[in-house]
N, C-alpha and C positions, 0 to 999 in steps of 0.2 A: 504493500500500500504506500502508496505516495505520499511523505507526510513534510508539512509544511512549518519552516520555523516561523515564531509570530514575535516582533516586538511591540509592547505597551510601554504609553505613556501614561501611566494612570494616576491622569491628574485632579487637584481637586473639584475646578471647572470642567475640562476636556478630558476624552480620554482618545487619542490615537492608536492606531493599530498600523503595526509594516509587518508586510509577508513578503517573506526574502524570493527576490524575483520580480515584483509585482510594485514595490516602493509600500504608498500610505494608500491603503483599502477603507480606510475609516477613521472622521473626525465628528469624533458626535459629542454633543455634554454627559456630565457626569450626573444623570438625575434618573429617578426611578419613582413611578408611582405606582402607589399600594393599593386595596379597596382591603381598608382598613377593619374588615369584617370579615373577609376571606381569605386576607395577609396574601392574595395573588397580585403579583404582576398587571398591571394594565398599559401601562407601557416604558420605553426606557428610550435614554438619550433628545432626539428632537423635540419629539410628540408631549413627552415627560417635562420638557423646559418649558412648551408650551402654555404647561398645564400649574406652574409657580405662582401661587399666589392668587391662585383661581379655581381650585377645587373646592366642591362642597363637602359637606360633613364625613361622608365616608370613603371619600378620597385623600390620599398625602401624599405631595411629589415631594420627596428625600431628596437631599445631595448624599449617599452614603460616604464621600469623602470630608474629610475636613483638617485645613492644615498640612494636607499632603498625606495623611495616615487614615485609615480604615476607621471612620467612626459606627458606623452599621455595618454588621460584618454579613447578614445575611442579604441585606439588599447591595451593597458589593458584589456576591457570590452571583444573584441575579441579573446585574449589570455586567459580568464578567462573560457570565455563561450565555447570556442573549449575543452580547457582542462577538463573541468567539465563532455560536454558531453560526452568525450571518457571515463572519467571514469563511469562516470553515464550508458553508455551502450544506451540500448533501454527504459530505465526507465523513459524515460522524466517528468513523471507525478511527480515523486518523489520530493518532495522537501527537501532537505539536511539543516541537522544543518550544519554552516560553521565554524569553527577556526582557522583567517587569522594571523599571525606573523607580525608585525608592527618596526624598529627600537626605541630605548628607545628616550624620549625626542624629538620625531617631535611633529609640532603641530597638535590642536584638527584639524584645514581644514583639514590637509592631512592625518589623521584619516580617520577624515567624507568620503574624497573623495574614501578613500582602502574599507569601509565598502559600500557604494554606490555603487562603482562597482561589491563587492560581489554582493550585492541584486538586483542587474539588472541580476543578470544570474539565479535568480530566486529562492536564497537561504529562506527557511522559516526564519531562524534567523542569523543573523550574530558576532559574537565576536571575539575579539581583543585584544592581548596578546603581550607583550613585549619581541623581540627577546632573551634577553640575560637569561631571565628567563627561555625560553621555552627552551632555547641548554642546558642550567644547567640540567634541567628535563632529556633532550632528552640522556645525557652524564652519567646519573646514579647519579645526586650528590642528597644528603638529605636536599633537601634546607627547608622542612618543620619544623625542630626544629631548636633550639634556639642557633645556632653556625652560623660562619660567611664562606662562599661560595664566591669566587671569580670566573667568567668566563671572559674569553676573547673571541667575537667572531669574527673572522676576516671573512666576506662575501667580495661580489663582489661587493658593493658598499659604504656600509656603515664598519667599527670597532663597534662594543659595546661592553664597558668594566663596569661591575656592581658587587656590593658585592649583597649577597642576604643574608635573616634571616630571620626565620616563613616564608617562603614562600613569600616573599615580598619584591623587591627593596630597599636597605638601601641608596647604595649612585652609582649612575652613569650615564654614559658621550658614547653619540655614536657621532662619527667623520667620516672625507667623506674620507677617507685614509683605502682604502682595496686593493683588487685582482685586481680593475679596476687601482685603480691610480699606482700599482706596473707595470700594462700593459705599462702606458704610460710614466713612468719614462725610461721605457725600449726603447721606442722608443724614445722620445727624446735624450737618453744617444748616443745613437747607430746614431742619425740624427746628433748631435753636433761632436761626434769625428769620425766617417767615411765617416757623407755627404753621409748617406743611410737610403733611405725611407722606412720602414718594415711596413706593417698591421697589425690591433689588431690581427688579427689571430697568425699570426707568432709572436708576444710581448708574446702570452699567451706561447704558445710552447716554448720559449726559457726560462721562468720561471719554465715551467713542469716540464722543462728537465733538464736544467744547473742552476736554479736560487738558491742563497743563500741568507739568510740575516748577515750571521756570516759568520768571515772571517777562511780564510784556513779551512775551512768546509771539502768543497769539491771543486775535480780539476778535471773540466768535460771540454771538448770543444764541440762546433758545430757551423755548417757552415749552416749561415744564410744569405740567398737571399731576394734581394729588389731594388729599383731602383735608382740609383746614381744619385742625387741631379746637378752634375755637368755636366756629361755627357747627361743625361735622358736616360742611356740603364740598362738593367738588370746587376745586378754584384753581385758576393757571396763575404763573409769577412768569417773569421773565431773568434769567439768570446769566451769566457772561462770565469768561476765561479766568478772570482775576480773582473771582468768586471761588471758581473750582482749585484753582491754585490756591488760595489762602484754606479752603478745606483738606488738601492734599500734604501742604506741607512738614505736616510736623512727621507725617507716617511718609513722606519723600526723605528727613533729613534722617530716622532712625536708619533706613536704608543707606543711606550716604555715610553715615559713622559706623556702623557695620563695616562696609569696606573700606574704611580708614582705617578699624580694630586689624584688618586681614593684612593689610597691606605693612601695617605695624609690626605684623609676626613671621612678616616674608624673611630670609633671609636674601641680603642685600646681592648677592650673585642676580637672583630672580627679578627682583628688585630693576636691577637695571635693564636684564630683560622685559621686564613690562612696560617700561619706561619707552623703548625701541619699539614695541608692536603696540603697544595699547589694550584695555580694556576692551571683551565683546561682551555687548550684552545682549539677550535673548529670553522666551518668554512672552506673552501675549501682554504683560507689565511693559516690557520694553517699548511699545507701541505708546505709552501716551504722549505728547506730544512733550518736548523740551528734556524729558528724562534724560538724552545723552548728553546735551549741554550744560544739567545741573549735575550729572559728576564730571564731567570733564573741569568744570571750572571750581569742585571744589576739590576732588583729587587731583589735580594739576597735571594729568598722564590721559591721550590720546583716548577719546570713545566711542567705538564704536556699535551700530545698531548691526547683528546678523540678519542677514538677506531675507532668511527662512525664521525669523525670529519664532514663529507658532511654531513651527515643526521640526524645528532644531533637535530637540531631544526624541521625537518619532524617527526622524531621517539617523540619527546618530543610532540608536536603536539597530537599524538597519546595516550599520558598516559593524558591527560587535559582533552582529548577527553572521557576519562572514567572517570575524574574526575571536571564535571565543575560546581561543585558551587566553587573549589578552581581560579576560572577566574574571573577577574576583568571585572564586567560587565557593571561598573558608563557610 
């Protein structure tokens, strides 16, 4: 039987899938809704994101990730094994090498518990790779010789920030400050100064659209609707760049001192390698507008945005996948 390697990104927003040969077969969200009476499935990834913050009584769309780690490990198991089969096809028999993407520095449990639920959907063997390594890969850097690589990656629930050398983690730090907590700075900002209630949906839109992390970037407006705190009736405000930047910043600069901490504990050989290539950053965080200009201008060292910034660590997934003895298998 033919059987096909799969890498996952199993992120806390996104999860991607690459089947060696074939690149990215699948980019869907990480969401799964229940009929909370029957504890089945009703749907998973699009359909499921569709359904946030709009189900009635006996429906709940889950994100079963949270922070980069398995917060519901049976709706995981469900989102794993729907998404697997769709790619897997009619193949069922097959069983797949897996290579799942982990944040750096969780622990061995929540390891155990990401490769566990690989192996419940029926994987022959499962491996586990350290995000910040695999988007380095996935973004074209040469982290296999003897010079120093920095990545930043900013996902939806977790940041990782790591040097790499020989192919292997030198010195780094993953924090709970990404795409989701820029969500909710948003609404909080927006609930304190207009006394209007907006949904993660609309938090993420208004960062697509208008969100900055650097100032006088950009001078965008849009008119966002949600429900008046005071009143309880619906009511639009109109909101602009400067706005969303002063909401953004305090959880832009913790990221910024983060990789000031990394860059602190480089040793200085690395050091001046970085210095010569620059910072990549990658991650669907990387996308908001000004983020490479507010590190570049406080860590004083070249920054750049990766090409494939969302798929960085799916596409890297992918090259490990033709190359896994270089995988840390302990």
């Amino acid at each position: 039987m033919f059987v096909k390697d799969i890498g996952i990104d199993l992120g806390t927003a996104n999860v991607l899938i690459y089947v060696k040969g074939q690149g990215i077969v699948l980019n869907e969200p990480s969401v799964v809704a229940i009929d909370t009476e029957t504890k089945k499935p009703l749907a998973v990834g699009h359909k499921a994101r569709e359904m946030l913050g709009r189900t009635p009584g006996k429906v709940s769309a889950i994100r079963p990730m949270k922070d980069g780690v398995i917060a519901d490990f049976d709706a995981t198991e469900i989102m794993l094994n729907h998404f697997i089969r769709e790619v897997n096809g009619k193949s069922l028999f097959s069983k797949p090498r897996i290579l799942i993407c982990c944040p750096s520095n969780i622990t061995q449990v929540e390891k155990n518990a990401i490769k566990e639920a690989a192996e419940r959907t029926g994987a022959r063997k499962v491996f586990l790779e350290e995000e910040p390594k695999v988007a380095a890969v996935g973004a074209g850097m040469e982290i296999s010789k003897p010079s120093g690589n920095m990545v930043i990656d900013i996902g939806g629930g977790t940041t990782d920030i790591a040097v790499l050398s020989l192919g292997g983690i030198v010195t780094s730090s993953s924090i709970k400050i990404a795409g989701n907590a820029f969500d909710n700075d948003i609404q909080k900002y927006i609930k304190d100064k207009y006394k209007l209630l907006v949904g993660d949906r609309t938090a993420e839109e208004i960062k697509l659209t208008i969100g900055t992390v650097y100032p006088d970037c950009i001078k965008e407006k849009m008119e966002v609707r949600g429900r008046d705190l005071i009143t309880g009736l619906p009511h639009t405000i109109t909101l602009c760049s400067d706005e969303v930047e002063e909401a953004l910043r305090e959880s832009a600069y913790i990221i910024v001192h983060t990789a000031k901490a990394i860059l602190e504990q480089t040793p200085p050989e690395l050091s001046a390698d970085i210095i010569d290539k620059g910072i990549v950053v990658t991650g669907g965080g990387a996308l908001v507008t000004g983020f490479d200009q507010l590190l570049a201008h406080e860590l004083k060292v070249p920054v750049f945005i990766a090409e494939n910034a969302l798929t960085c660590v799916a596409e890297g997934t992918g090259v490990l996948l033709d190359n896994l003895h270089l995988v840390d298998n302990s």
